[in-house]
C-alpha positions as CSV (number, residue, x, y, z in Angstrom):
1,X,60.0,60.7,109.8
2,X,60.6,64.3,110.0
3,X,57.4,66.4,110.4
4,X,57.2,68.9,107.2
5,X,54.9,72.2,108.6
6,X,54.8,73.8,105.3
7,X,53.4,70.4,103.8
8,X,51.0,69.5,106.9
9,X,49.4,73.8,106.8
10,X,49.2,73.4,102.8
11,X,47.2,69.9,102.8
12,X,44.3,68.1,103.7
13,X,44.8,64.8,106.1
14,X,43.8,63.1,108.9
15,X,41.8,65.8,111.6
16,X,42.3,68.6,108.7
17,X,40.5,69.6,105.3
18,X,40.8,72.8,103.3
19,X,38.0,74.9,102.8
20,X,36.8,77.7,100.6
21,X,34.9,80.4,101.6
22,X,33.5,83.5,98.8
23,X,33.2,87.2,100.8
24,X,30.4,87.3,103.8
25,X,30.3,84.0,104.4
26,X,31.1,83.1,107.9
27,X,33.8,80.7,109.5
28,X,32.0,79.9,112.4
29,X,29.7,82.3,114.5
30,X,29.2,84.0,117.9
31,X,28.0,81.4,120.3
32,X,28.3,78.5,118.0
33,X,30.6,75.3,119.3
34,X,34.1,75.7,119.0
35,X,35.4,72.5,118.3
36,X,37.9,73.7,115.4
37,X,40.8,76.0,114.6
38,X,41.1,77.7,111.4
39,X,45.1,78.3,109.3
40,X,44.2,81.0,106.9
41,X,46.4,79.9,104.1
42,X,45.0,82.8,101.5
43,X,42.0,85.5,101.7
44,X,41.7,88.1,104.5
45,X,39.1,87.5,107.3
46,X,37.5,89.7,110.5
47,X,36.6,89.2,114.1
48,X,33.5,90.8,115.1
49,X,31.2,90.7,118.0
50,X,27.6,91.6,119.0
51,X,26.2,92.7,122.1
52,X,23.0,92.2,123.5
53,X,21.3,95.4,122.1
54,X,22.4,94.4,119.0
55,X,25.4,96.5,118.1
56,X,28.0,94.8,116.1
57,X,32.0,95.4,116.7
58,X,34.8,94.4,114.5
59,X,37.7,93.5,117.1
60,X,40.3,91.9,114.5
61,X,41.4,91.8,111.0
62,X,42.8,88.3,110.1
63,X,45.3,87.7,106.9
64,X,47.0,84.9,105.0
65,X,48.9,82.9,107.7
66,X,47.1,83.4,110.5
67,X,45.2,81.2,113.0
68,X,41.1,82.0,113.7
69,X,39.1,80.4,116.4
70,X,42.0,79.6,119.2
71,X,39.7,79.6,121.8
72,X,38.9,76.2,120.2
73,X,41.5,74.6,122.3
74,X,40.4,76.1,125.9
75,X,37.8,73.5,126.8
76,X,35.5,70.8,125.3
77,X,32.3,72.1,124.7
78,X,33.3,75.8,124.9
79,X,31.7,78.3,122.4
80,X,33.1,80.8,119.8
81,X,32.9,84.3,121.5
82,X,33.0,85.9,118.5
83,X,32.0,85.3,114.8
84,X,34.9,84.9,112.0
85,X,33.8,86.0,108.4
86,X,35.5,86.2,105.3
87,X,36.2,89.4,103.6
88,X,37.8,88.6,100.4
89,X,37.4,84.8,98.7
90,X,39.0,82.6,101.3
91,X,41.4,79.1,101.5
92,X,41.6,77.5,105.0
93,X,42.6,74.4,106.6
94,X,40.0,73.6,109.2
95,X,41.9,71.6,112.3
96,X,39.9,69.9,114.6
97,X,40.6,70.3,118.2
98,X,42.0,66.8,118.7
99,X,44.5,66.8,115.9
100,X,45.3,70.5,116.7
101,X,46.1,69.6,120.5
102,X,48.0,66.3,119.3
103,X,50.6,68.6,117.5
104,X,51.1,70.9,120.4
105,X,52.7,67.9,122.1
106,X,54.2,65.7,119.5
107,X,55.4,68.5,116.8
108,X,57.8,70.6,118.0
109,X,58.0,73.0,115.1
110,X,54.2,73.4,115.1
111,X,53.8,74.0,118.7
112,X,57.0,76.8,118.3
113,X,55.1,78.0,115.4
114,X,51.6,78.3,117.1
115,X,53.0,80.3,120.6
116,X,55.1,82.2,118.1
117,X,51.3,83.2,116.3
118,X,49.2,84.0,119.6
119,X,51.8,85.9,121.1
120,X,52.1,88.4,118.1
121,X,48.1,88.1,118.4
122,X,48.1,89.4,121.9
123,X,51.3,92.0,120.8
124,X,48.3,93.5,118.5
125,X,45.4,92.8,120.6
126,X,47.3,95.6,122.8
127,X,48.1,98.1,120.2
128,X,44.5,97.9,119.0
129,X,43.3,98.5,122.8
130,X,45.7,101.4,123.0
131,X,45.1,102.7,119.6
132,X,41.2,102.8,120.7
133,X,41.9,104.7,123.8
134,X,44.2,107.3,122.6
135,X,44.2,107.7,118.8
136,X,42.2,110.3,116.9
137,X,39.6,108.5,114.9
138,X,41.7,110.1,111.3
139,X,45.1,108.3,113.1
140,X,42.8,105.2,113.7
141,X,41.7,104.8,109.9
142,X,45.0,105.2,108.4
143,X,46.2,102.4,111.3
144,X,43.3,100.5,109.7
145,X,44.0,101.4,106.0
146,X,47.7,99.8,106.6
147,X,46.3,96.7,108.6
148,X,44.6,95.8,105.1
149,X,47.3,96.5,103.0
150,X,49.5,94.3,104.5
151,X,53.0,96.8,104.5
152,X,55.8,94.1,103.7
153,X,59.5,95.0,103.2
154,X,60.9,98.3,102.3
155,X,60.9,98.4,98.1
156,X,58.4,95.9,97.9
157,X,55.4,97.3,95.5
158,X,53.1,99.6,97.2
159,X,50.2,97.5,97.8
160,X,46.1,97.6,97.5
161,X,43.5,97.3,99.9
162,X,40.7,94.4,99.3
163,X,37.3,95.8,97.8
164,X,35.6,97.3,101.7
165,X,33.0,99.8,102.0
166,X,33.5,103.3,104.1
167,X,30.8,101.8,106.2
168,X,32.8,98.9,107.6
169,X,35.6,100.9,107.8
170,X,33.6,103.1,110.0
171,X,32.7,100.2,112.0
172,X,36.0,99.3,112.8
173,X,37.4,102.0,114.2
174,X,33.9,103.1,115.7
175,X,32.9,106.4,114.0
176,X,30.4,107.4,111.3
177,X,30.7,106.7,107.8
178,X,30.2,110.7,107.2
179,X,33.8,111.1,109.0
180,X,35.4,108.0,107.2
181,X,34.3,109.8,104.0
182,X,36.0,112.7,105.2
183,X,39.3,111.6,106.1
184,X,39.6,109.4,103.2
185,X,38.9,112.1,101.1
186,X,42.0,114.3,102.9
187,X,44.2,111.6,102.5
188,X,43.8,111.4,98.7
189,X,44.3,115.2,98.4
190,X,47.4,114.5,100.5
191,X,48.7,111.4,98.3
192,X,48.6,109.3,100.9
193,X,46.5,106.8,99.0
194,X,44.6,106.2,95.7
195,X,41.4,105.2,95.1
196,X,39.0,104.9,92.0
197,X,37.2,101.5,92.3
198,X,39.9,99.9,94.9
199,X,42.1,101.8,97.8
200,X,46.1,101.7,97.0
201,X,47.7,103.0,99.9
202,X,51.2,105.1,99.2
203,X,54.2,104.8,102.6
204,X,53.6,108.0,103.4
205,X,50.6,107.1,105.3
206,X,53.2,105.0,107.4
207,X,53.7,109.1,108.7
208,X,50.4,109.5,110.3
209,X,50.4,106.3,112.5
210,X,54.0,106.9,114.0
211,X,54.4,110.3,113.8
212,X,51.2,112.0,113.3
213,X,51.8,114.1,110.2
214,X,50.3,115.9,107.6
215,X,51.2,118.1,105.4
216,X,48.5,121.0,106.0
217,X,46.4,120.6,109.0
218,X,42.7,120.7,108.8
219,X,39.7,120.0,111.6
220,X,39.2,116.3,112.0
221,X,35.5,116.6,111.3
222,X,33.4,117.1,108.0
223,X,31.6,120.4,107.1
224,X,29.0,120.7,109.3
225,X,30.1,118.9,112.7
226,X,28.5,120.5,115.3
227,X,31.0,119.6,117.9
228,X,35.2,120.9,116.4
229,X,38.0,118.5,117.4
230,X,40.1,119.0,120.3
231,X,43.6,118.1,120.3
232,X,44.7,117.6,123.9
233,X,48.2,117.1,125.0
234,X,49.2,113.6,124.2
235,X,50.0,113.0,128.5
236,X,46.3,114.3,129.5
237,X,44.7,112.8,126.4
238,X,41.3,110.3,127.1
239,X,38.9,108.9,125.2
């Protein structure tokens, strides 16, 4: 019998049930057992970590059709090293770790599928790391900002960002909400995106991540800053 992915990553079975999740609530958290992997079939989902002190990170941004909790597979007994929570109203299959290794072997499709998935995963995990090292914290938010809108195809409609607070925002690309309010205010003034209620980001925002343009130039700080921005030649640049 031929193996049908679409059918097995739409449906509950053996080893597998679907799940529904409302914003906040949690996949699975930091330090708990790690004994299943998540398919994200609809929603959008983030990755964050705590330290010790208490300070929380947000280290991914998950959408329809992605994996969460792959670390599931590394041992038995091993423990999530970072907590998965939903940011819109989310659909999952949840994929315990015995079924999920059984496919890896017997499913060919699957297992191409899955290496296909973590090694885009790792792809980003690297742009992220470089993106956090280099970028301004303005060129970080609009990465962000086009992360959540999900860019498909050139023509396709221009899309809208799920309802997310400047405060997370700030969290994610590690700056203060005062600064997030400032650059999101530029990039309305700029048309780069929309927003009255919910964020619709315009192409032209595509601009600031490859290219770093505007069309006027302003500090990167709000009113007040004590400290300006300085813009360092992009060879001698660190963070």
């Amino acid at each position: 019998m031929t193996f049908d992915l679409a059918a097995f990553l739409a449906t509950a079975g053996v080893g597998r049930r679907i799940i529904e999740l409302n914003p906040k609530q949690a996949f699975f958290s930091q330090g708990s057992s790690a004994d299943s992997i998540f398919y994200l079939q609809t929603g959008r989902a983030k990755l964050t970590v705590v330290s010790q002190d208490g300070k929380e990170a947000t280290i991914a941004l998950l959408a329809a059709r992605e994996f969460i909790g792959e670390e599931s597979l590394a041992s038995v007994g091993g423990l999530h090293m970072a907590t998965a929570t939903a940011i819109t109203a989310c659909t999952a299959l949840e994929i315990k770790r015995g079924e999920m290794i059984r496919l890896m072997h017997e499913e060919q499709a699957f297992s191409e599928m899955y290496l296909k998935f973590l090694l885009a995963r790792s792809m980003r995990a690297q742009a992220d790391l470089v993106a956090q090292l280099f970028d301004s914290s303005e060129r970080r938010l609009a990465r962000i900002l086009l992360l959540l809108a999900e860019f498909g195809e050139p023509g396709s409609p221009e899309p809208s960002i799920p309802p997310i607070t400047q405060e997370a925002l700030a969290e994610m690309i590690g700056t203060t909400r005062s600064r997030v309010s400032f650059f999101m205010n530029r990039f309305r003034k700029l048309g780069l995106i929309d927003y009255n209620g919910g964020i619709r980001v315009h192409r032209s925002l595509l601009n600031v991540v490859l290219y770093d343009q505007f069309t006027e130039r302003n500090p990167e700080r709000p009113p007040g800053s004590a400290t300006p921005r300085v813009r360092s030649k992009p060879a001698k640049q660190t963070r």
